[in-house]
Short mmCIF file of the C-alpha atoms (twelve columns), coordinates in Angstrom:
data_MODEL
# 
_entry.id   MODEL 
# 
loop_
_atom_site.group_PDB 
_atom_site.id 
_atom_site.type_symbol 
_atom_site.label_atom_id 
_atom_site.label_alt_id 
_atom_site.label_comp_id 
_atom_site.label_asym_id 
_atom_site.label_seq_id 
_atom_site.Cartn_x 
_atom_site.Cartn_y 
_atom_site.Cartn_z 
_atom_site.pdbx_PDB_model_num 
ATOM 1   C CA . UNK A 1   -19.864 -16.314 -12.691 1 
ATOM 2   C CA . UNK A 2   -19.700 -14.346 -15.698 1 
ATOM 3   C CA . UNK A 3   -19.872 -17.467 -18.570 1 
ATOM 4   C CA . UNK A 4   -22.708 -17.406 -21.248 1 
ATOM 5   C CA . UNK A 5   -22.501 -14.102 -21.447 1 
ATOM 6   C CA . UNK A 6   -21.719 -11.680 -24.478 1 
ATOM 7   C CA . UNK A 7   -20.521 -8.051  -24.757 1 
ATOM 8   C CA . UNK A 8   -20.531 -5.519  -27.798 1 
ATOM 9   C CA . UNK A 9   -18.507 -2.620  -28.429 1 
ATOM 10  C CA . UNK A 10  -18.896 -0.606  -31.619 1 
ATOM 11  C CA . UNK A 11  -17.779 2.493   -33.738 1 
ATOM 12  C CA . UNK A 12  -20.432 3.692   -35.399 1 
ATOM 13  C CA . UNK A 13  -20.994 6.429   -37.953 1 
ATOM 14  C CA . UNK A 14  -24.103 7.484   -38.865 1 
ATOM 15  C CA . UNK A 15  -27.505 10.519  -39.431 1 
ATOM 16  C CA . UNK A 16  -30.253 11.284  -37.688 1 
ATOM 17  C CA . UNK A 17  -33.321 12.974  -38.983 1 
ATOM 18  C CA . UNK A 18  -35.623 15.588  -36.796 1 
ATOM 19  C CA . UNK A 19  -39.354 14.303  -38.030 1 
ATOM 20  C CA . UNK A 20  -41.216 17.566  -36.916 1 
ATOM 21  C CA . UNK A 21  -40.590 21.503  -35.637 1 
ATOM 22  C CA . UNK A 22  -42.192 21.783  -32.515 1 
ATOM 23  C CA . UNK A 23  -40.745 20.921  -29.355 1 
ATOM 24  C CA . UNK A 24  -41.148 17.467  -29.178 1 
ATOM 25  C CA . UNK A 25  -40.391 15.578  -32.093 1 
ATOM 26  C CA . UNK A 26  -39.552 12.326  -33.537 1 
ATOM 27  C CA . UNK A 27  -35.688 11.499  -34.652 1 
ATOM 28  C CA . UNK A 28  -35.162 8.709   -36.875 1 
ATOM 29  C CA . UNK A 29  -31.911 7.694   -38.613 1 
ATOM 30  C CA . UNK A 30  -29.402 5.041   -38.793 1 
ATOM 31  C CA . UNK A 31  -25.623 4.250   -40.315 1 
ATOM 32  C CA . UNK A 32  -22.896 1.393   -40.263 1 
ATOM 33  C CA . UNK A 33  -19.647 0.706   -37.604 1 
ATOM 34  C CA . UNK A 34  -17.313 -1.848  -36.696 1 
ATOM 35  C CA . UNK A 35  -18.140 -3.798  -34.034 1 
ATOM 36  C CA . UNK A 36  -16.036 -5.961  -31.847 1 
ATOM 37  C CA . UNK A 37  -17.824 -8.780  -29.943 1 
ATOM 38  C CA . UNK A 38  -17.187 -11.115 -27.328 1 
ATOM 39  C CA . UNK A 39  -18.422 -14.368 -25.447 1 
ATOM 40  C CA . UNK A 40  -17.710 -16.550 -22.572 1 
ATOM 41  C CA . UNK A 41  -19.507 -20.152 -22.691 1 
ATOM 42  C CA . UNK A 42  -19.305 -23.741 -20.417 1 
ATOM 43  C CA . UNK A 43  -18.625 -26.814 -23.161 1 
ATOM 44  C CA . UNK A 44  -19.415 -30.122 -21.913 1 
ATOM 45  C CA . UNK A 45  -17.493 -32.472 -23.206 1 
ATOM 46  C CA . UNK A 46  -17.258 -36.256 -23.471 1 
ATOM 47  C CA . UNK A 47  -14.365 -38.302 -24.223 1 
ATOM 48  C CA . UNK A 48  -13.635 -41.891 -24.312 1 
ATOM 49  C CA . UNK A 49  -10.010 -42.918 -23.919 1 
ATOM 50  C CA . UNK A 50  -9.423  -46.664 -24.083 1 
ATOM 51  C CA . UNK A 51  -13.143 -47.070 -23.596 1 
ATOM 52  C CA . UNK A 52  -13.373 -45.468 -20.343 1 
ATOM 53  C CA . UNK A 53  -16.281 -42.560 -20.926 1 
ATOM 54  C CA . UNK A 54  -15.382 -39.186 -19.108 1 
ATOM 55  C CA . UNK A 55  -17.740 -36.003 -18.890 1 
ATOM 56  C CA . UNK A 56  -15.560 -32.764 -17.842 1 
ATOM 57  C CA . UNK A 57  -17.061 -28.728 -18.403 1 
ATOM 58  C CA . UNK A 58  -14.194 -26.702 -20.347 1 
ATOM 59  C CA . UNK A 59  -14.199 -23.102 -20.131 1 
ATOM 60  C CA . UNK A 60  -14.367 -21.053 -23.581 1 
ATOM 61  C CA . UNK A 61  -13.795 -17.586 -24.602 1 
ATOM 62  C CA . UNK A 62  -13.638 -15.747 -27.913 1 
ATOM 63  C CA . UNK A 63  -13.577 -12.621 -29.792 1 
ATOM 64  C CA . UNK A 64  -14.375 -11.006 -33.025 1 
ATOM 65  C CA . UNK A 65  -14.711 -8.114  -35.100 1 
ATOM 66  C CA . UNK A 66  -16.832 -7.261  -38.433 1 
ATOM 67  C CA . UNK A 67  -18.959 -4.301  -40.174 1 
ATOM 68  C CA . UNK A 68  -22.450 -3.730  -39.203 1 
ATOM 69  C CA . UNK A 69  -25.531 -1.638  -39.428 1 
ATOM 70  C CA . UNK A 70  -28.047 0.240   -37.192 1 
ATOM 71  C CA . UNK A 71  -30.874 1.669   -37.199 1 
ATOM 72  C CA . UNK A 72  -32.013 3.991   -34.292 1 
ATOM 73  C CA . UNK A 73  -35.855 5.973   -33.446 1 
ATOM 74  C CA . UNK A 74  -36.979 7.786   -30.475 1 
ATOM 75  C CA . UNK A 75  -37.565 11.091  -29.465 1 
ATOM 76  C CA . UNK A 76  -36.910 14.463  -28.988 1 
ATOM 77  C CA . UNK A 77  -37.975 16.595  -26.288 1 
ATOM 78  C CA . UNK A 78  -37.267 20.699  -25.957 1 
ATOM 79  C CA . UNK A 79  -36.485 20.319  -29.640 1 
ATOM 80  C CA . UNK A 80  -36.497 24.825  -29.289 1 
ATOM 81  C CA . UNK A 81  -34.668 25.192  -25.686 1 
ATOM 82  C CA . UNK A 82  -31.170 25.107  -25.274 1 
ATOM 83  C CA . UNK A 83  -31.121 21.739  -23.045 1 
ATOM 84  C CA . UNK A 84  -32.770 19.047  -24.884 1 
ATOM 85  C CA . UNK A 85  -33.354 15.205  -24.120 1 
ATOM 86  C CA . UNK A 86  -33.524 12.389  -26.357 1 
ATOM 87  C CA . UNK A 87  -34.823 8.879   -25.957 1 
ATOM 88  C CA . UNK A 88  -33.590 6.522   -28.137 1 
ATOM 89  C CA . UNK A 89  -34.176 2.479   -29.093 1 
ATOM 90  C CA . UNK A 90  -31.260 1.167   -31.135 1 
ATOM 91  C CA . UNK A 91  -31.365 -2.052  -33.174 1 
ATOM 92  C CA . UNK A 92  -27.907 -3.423  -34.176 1 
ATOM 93  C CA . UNK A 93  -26.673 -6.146  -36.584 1 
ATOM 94  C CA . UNK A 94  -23.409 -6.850  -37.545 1 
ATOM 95  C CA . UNK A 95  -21.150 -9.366  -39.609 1 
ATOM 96  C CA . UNK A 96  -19.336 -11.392 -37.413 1 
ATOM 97  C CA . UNK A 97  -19.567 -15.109 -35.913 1 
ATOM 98  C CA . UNK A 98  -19.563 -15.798 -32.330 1 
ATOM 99  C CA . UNK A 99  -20.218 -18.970 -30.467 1 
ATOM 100 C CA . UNK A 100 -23.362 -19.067 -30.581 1 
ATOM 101 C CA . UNK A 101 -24.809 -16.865 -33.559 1 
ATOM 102 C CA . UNK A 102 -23.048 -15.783 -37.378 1 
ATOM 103 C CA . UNK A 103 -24.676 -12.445 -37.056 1 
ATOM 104 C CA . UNK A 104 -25.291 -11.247 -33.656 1 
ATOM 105 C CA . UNK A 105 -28.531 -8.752  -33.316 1 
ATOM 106 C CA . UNK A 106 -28.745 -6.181  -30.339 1 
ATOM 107 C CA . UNK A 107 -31.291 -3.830  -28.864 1 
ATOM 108 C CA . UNK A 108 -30.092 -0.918  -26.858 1 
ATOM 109 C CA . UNK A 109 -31.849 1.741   -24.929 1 
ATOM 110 C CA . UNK A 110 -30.942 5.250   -24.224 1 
ATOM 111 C CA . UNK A 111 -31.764 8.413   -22.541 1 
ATOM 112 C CA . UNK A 112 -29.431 11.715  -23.639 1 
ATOM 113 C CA . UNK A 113 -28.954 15.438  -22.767 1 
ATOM 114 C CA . UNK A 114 -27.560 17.752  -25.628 1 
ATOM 115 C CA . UNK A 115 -27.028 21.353  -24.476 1 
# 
């Protein structure tokens, strides 16, 4: 049962910033996308035809789409090798309503390789 749930996917464009020259650093940046979002929630609802109360759960689904920012820090490992690693925490926010918020947040985690 996948309702009350929510996905993201985004485009983002953005910079990040090497804080340091030795081989582990800090990298700090951030930038703006366009994100679609999308959410699955149960609706109880009541209704009283000719006086006669009835309770039923609907099934609802929506989607939308909006600018947003991000901002992203972590670090930087093997910064002077010619395999690094990165690990990264993301915070998101962008401009769009869903069911349950006008301007969804997220927090993402990530682990990278760059060669």
């Amino acid at each position: 049962n996948d309702y009350n749930s929510f996905w993201e996917y985004s485009a983002k464009l953005g910079a990040l910033r090497i804080l340091g020259t030795t081989d582990t650093a800090f990298i700090a940046g951030g930038g703006f996308g366009l994100f679609l979002l999308g959410d699955k929630y149960l609706k109880t609802v009541v209704e009283s035809p000719m006086g006669l109360r009835t309770t039923h759960v609907e099934k609802h689904s929506g989607t939308s789409y909006g600018g947003g920012f991000y901002g992203k820090a972590g670090i930087l490992l093997f910064r002077t090798y010619s395999v690094r690693m990165t690990a990264t925490v993301e915070y998101s926010l962008a401009f769009a309503k869903t069911h349950w918020d006008s301007r969804p947040q997220s927090l993402g985690f990530s682990i990278g390789i760059i060669y």
